[in-house]
N, C-alpha and C positions, 0 to 999 in steps of 0.2 A: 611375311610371318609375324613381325614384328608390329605391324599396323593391326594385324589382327587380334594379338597378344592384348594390345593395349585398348584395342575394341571393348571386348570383353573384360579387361578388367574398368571399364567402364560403364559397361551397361552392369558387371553387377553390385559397383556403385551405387547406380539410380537404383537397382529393383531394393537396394538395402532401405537407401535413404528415404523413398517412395513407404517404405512399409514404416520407416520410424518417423514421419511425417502422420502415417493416420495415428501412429502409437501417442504421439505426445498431442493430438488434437481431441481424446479422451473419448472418445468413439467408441474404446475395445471394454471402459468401464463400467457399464451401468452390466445391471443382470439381465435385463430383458433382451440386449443386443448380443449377451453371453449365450441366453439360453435359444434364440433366434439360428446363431450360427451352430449349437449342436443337433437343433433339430432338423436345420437343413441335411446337413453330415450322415445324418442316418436315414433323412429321405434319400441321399445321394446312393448311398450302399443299396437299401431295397429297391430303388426303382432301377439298378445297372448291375445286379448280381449277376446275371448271364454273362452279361460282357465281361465283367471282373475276372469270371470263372475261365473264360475262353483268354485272358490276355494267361493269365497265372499257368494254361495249357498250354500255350505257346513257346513261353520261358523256362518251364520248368517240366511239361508232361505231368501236372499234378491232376491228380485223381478228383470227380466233382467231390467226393463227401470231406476230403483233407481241401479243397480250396474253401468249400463252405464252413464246415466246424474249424478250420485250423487258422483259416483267414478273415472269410468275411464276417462269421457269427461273431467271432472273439472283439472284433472291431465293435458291431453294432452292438454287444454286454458293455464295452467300455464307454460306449456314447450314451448308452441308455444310463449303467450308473451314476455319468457325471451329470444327466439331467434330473434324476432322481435325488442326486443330495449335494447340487450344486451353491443351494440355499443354506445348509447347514454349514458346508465348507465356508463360504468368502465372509460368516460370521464372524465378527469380531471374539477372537477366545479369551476369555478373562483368567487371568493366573492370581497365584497368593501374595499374599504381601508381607512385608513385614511388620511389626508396632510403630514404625516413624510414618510408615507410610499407609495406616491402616483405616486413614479418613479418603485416602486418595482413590484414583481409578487404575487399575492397574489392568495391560491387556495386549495381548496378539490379532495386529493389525496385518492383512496380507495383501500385500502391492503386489501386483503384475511387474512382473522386470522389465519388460522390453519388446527386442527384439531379439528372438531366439532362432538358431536353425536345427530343424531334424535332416540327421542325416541318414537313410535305409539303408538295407542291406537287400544281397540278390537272392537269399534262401527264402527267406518270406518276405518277399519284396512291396507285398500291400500291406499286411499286417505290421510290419517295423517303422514302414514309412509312413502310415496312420497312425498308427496303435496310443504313440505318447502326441497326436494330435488335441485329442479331445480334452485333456488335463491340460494341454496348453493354451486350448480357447477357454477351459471355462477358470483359467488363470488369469486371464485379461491380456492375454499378450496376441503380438504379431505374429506371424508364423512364415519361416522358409522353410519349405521342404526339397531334399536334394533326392530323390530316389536314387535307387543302384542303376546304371549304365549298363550292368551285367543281365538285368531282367527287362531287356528294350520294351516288348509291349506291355508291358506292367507300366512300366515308368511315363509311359506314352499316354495311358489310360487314364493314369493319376494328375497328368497336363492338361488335359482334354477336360475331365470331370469338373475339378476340384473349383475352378473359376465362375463353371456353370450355376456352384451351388452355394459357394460361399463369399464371404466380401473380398472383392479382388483386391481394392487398398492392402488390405492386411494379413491375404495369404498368398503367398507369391511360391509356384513352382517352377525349378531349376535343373531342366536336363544335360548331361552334357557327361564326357569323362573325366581321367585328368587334370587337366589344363583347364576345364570350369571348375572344378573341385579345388583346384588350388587358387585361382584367381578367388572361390569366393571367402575361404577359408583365412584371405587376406584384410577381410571387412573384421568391421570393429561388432562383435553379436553382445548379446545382455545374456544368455547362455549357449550349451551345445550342447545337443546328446546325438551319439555316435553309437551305431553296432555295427560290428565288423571285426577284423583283423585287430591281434595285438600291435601287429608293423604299419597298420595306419592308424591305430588309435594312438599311438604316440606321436604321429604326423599330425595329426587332429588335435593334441594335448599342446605339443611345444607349439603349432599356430593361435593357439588359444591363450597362452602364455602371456603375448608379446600384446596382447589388449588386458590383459587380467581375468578373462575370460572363464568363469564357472564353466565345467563340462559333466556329463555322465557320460561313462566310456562302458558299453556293454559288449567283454571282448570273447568271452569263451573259455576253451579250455578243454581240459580232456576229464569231463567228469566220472567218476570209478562208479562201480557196482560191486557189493559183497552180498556173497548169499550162503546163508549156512545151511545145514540140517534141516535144521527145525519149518522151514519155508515151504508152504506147500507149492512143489516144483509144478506140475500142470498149472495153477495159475501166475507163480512167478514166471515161467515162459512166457505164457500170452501176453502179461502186464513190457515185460523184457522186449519183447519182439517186437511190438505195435511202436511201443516207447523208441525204439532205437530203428526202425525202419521207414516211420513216417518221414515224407519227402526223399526217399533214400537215405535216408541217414547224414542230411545235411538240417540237421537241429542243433542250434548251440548249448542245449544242453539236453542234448542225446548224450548214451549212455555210450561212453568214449571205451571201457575194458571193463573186465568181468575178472575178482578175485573171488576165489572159493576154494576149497580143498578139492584132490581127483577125485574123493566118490563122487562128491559134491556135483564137479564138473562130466562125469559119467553120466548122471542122470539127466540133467540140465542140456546138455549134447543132443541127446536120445529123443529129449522134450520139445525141442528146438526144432527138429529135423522134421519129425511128425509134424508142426505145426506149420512149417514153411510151405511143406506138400501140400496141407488142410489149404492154406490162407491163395499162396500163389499160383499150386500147381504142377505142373510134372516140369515144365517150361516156363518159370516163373518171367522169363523176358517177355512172351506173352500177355504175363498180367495186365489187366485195366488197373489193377491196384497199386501198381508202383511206378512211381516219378522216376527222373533221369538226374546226370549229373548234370549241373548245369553249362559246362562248358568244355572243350579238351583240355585246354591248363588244368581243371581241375580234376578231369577222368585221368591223364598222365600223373600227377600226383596221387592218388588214390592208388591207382593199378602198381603203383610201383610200392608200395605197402607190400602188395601181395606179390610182385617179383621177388621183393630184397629178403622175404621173411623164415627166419629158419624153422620156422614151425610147423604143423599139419596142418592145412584145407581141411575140415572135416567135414563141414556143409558147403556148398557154389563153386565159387574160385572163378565162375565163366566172367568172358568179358568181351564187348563188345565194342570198339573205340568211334566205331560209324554212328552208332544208336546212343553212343553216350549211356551205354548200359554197365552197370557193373552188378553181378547176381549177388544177394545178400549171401554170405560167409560169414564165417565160424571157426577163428582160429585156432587149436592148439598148442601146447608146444611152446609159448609164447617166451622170447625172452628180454626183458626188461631194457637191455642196451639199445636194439634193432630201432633200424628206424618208424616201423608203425608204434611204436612206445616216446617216441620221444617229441612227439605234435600233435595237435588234434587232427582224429582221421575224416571228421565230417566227409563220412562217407559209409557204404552200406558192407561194413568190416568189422567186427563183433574179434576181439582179441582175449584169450580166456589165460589165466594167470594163476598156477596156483599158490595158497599159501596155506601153513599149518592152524594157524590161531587168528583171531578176533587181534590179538597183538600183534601179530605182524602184517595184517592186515591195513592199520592204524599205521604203523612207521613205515609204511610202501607209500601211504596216501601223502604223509605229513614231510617225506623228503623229496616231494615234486611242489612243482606251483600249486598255491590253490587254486581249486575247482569252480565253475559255476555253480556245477549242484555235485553232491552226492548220494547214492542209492542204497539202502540197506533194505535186506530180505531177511529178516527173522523175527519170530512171536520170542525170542526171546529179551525181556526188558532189560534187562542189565548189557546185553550186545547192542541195542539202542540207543540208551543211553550212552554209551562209552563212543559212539562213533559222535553222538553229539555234544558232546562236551571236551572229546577228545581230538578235536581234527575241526578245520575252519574251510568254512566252504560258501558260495553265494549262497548257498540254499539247500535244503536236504527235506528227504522224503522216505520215510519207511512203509516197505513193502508195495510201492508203486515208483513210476520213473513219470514224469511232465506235466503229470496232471495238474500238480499246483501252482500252474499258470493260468489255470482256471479259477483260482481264488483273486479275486482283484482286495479282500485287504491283506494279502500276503504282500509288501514290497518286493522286489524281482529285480536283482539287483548281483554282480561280485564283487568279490575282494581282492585283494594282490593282482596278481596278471591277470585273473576274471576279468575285472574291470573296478569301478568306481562310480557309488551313488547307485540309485534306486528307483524306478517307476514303478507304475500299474494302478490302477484304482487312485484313491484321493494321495496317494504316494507323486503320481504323476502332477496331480494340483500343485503340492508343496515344491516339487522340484522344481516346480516353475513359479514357483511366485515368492516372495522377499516377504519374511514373517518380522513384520517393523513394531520394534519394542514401543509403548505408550503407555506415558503414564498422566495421569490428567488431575492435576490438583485444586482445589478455591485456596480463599482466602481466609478460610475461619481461622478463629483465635485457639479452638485446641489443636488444629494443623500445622498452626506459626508457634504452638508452644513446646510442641512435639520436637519441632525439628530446630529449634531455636540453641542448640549447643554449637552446632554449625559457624558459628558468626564470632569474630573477633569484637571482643580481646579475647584469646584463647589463655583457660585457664585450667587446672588441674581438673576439678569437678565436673568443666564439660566434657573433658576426655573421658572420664571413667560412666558420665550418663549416657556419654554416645554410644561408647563398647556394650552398656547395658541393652541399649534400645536395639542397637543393630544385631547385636548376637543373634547368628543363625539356630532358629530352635525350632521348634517342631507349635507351633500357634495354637491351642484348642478351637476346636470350628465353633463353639460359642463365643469367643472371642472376634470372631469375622461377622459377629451379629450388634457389635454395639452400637456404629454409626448407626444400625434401624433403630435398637433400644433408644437411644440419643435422640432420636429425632423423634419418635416413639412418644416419649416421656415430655419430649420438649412441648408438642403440640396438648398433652393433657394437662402438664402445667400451665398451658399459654390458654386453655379454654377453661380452667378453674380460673384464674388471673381474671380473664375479662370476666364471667360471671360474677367474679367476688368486685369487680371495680364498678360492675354495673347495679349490684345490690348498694352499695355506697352510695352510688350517685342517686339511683330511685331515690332512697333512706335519705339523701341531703334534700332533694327537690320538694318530697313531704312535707319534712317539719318547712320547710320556707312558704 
C-alpha cells in the first residue's frame, strides 16, 4: 500500500511538472495558440454531444433538455464568448495618472499565472469541471482538471475527450478518489478553484495554504426565497419549481426554503401542487423529466430531512432508495431548529417558513451564513431594494431564481461560507491571470523635472512640492491631453524653426 502511495504521489508529480515545463516554455502565450485551443474545446463539445448526453444519463439520470441547456450549451456560450473578446481582454488596460507621472505610461498588463487546477463537482459534473476551462486557456495558463469521482462516466468521458482535442503538454486530466485528490492537492499550483462541499473546501483551502496558493472556493449554501403579495403566484410557481427541481434539486444555488406569510404560503401550496401534476404527472417517479439522487449517501441524507421533520408533507413525501428516487415535496410547518434548516438540502425538499414582515424576513436571512444566492418575488421596489442593501449574499435575483447564470458579465461567485472569489465570463479570465502593474517612463527633461524633489539633499521646499504633485485629486481629462498638446506644438514650432532657418540661409546664399 505504501509503494502505491508513493507511486502516485509520483506520477502526480510528473503530470504537474510536465504541464509547468510547457508553462514556462511560452507555448500557452501568443493569442493565436490561445484562440486555437478554444476553438478546438467547442469543436470537441459539438462533435460528442450525444456521448456527453448519454455519460451525464448514466450518472445522474439527467433529462436530454437539462444535460443540453444546463450543461453542454452553457459550456459552448462560455467558449464562444471567450473567443469573441479574447482580443479585447489580454489588451494591455491603461489607467490614470497622476501630475508626477503624467509624461509617463501607465497600465494593466495580464500574465497568465501558471499552472492552475480545476477541481469538478458530481452535480454538474461537465459543466463545473469545464465551465472556468475556457477563461483559463484564453488566460494563458496550464490546466489540471480533477473531475468528481462521484459522476464516474462523466469523468471518464472528459479523460477520453479532452487529450483528443487539446494540447496534451498543457491540459492534463486526473481521475481518481481520495487518495489522488489528496496526493495531488500536495503539489505546488499557481491557483485553485474548487466547487463542492464547505468540509472539503477547507481541505482544499488549508492544502492551498502551505504553497501560498490563490483559490476560488464555490461552496453553496442554503439560499432563501421571499415572496409576498404583491408577486404574481402562477408565474412565481413555475419560475419556483423549474428553479428548485432542475437535476432534482441538487443545484448549489437552488432555492434551499421558502419565507412568506400563511396566506402567502396557501396560495403558493395550491400553485405548486397543480403544477407538479401539469410538469410530472400523476406518478411523477415515472417522469422522463426528473433526474435522480446521485448516490445512497446522498438519498440517506436527503430522506432523513423528511424522516426527522415536524412539519406537514403537503406535496410527495414518496421515496424510493433502489431508484435513488426521492418525489419533489413541499413542506409545511416548518421549524427553524430541525435538521432540514440547519444544511443545505441539495435535494428535491422545498421547506416553507412563515414570517409576518419584509423585517423579519431580513433577520431570519442575516442570522444564518450567508447565501449563495437569494430570491425575492415582489413588484414591490422598496421590498427589493431592502433585501438588497439589507442582507449580503453571492448573488441575488428578483422575481426569478438561476437564471442569472446565464449572464456571463454577471461574476458568479460567494461570500462567507458561500465561498470565495468569482468566475464566469471575462470574470473567469481575470481569476486566472495576474494583472502586473506597469509603468513605463523616458528620459525627457520635463519628466526628470517633475519628479526631481525625490533626490537628496532633502529640503523643506521638496517636501511641500512633492505633497503638492502627489496629492490625490480628481485630474481634468484636458489635462491627460498635454503630453499630445506638447508634442503637438513642439512639431509646429520645430517646422516654422526650420522654414524660418531655411529662409535665412536661401536670403545668405543670394546676396553672396
Amino acid at each position: 500500500l505504501l509503494q502505491e502511495i508513493m507511486a502516485d504521489a509520483g506520477k502526480m508529480s510528473e503530470i504537474v511538472s510536465d504541464c509547468r515545463s510547457a508553462f514556462l516554455s511560452g507555448k500557452t502565450r501568443p493569442l493565436a495558440w490561445r484562440m486555437t485551443q478554444l476553438k478546438s474545446l467547442l469543436k470537441m463539445l459539438d462533435e460528442n454531444e450525444a456521448a456527453l448526453c448519454e455519460a451525464l444519463g448514466k450518472d445522474l439520470r439527467k433529462p436530454k433538455q437539462e444535460c443540453i441547456s444546463l450543461e453542454i450549451e452553457y459550456l459552448r456560450n462560455d467558449v464562444r464568448g471567450c473567443i469573441n473578446n479574447i482580443e479585447s481582454w489580454i489588451a494591455d488596460y491603461y489607467v490614470e495618472k497622476n501630475i508626477v507621472t503624467m509624461m509617463d505610461t501607465t497600465l494593466i498588463h495580464y500574465d497568465p499565472l501558471g499552472v492552475v487546477l480545476i477541481m469538478g463537482a458530481w452535480n454538474y459534473p461537465l459543466q463545473i469541471s469545464l465551465g472556468p476551462l475556457a477563461g483559463a486557456i484564453s488566460a494563458g495558463n496550464c490546466v489540471i482538471i480533477k473531475p468528481s469521482e462521484l459522476a464516474p462516466a462523466t469523468s471518464s468521458i472528459i479523460a477520453s475527450l479532452l487529450p483528443r482535442y487539446l494540447d496534451k503538454e498543457c491540459f492534463q486530466v486526473v481521475e481518481g478518489g481520495i487518495a489522488e485528490t489528496t496526493e495531488l492537492l500536495a503539489e505546488r499550483f499557481d491557483y485553485i478553484l474548487y466547487t463542492g462541499s464547505g468540509h472539503v473546501g477547507r481541505i482544499v483551502r488549508e492544502a492551498a495554504n502551505k504553497h501560498l496558493t490563490p483559490v476560488t472556493l464555490e461552496l453553496g449554501g442554503k439560499s432563501p426565497v421571499y415572496i409576498d403579495s404583491s408577486a404574481d403566484m402562477q408565474i412565481t410557481a413555475r419560475r419556483l419549481l423549474w428553479a428548485k427541481f432542475i437535476n432534482l434539486g441538487q443545484t448549489c444555488i437552488a432555492p434551499d426554503y421558502v419565507l412568506c406569510s400563511k396566506e402567502v404560503e396557501g396560495e403558493l401550496v395550491e400553485s405548486l401542487r397543480s403544477l407538479i401534476g401539469e410538469w410530472y404527472g400523476n406518478d411523477p417517479q415515472k417522469s422522463p423529466n426528473l433526474c435522480r439522487i446521485v448516490n445512497k449517501r446522498n438519498w440517506d441524507r436527503v430522506y432523513n430531512f423528511l424522516k426527522s421533520t415536524k412539519g406537514k408533507v403537503e406535496i410527495g413525501g414518496e421515496a424510493d432508495s433502489d431508484d435513488l428516487y426521492i418525489a419533489p415535496t413541499i413542506l409545511t410547518g416548518v421549524s427553524e431548529d430541525e435538521p432540514v434548516m440547519q444544511e443545505e438540502i441539495f435535494g428535491p425538499v422545498l421547506p416553507i417558513l412563515n414570517v409576518n414582515s419584509v423585517g423579519e424576513a431580513i433577520e431570519f436571512i442575516n442570522k444564518r451564513e450567508k447565501p449563495l444566492s437569494l430570491y425575492v418575488f415582489s413588484t414591490n421596489k422598496e421590498t427589493q431594494n431592502a433585501f438588497k442593501s439589507q442582507t449580503s449574499s453571492g448573488s441575488m435575483v428578483v422575481n426569478d431564481a438561476v437564471v442569472h447564470l446565464s449572464v456571463e458579465t454577471l461574476p458568479f461567485g460567494g461570500v462567507g461560507a458561500s465561498g470565495m472569489g468569482a468566475y464566469h465570463g471575462k470574470y473567469t479570465f481575470t481569476t486566472f491571470s495576474h494583472q502586473k502593474s506597469v509603468l513605463v517612463r523616458d528620459f525627457s527633461a520635463i519628466g526628470e523635472y517633475l519628479g526631481e524633489t525625490r533626490y537628496p539633499p532633502y529640503q523643506d521646499w521638496k517636501i511641500k512640492r512633492m505633497g503638492l504633485l502627489l496629492k490625490n485629486r480628481k485630474i481634468p481629462e484636458c489635462l491627460s491631453l498635454i503630453p499630445y498638446l506638447a508634442c503637438f506644438f513642439l512639431g509646429v514650432g520645430s517646422t516654422f524653426l526650420v522654414k524660418l532657418l531655411a529662409q535665412k540661409f536661401n536670403m545668405f546664399s543670394f546676396s553672396q
